[in-house]
C-alpha positions as CSV (number, residue, x, y, z in Angstrom):
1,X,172.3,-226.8,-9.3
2,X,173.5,-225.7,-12.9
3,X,175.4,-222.8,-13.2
4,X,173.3,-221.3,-16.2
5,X,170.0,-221.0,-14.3
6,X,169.0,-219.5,-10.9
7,X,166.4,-220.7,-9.1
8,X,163.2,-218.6,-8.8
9,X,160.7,-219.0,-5.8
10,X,162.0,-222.3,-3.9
11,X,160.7,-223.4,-0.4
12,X,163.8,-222.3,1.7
13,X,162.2,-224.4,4.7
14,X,163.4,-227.5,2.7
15,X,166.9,-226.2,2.3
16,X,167.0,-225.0,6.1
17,X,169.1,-228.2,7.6
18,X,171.4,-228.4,4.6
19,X,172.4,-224.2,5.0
20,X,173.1,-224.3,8.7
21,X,174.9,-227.3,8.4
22,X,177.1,-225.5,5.9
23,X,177.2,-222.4,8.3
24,X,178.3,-224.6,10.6
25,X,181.3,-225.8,8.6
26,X,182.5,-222.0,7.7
27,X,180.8,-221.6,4.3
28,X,179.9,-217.5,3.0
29,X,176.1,-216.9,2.6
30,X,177.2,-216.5,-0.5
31,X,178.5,-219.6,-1.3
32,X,175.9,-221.2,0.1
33,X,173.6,-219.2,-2.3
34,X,175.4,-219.9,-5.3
35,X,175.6,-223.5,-4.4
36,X,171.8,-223.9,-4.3
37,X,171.3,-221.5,-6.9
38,X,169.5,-218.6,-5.6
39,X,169.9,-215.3,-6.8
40,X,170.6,-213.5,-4.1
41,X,172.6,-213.8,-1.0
42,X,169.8,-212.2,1.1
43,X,167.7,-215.3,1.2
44,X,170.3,-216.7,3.0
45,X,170.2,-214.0,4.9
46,X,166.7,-213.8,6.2
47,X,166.6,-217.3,6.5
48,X,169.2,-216.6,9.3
49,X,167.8,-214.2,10.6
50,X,164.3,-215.6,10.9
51,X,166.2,-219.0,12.9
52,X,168.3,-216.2,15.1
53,X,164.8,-214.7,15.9
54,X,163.2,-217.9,17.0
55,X,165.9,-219.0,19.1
56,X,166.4,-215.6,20.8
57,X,162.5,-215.8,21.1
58,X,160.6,-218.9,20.8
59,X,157.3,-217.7,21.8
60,X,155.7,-214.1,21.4
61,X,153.6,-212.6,24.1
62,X,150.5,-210.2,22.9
63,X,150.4,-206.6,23.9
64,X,147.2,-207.2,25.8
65,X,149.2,-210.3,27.8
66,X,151.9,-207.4,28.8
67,X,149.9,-204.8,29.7
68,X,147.7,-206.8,31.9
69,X,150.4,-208.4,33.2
70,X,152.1,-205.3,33.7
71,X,148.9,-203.7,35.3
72,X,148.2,-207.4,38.0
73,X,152.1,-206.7,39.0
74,X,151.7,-203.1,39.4
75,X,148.5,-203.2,41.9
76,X,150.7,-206.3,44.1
């Protein structure tokens, strides 16, 4: 990306592979941002923190699923 223009909206999806693999190597997420021209850092960021969040938790259960859960264990 040139140096003279940041990037505006961008699909970080696309980028996804590319930025871990650079985390993975011991780049800043904010060299990784200037490299692919974003404006801020904290896209990075979130990025990261949205892949941290699925792999902590790859599926979500309901409320309702807990609590009736909760309530089945409960009476057993």
């Amino acid at each position: 990306m040139s140096k003279g223009k940041k990037r505006g909206y961008t699909h970080i999806q696309t980028f996804k592979i590319e930025i871990l693999e650079m985390i993975e190597s011991g780049k800043t997420q904010r060299e990784i941002a200037e490299h692919f021209g974003f404006k801020s850092i904290y896209v990075v960021k979130e990025l990261l923190k949205r892949e941290r969040k699925r792999t902590e938790r790859p599926y979500r259960i309901s409320k309702k699923v807990r609590q009736i859960t909760w309530l089945y264990l409960k009476k057993n």
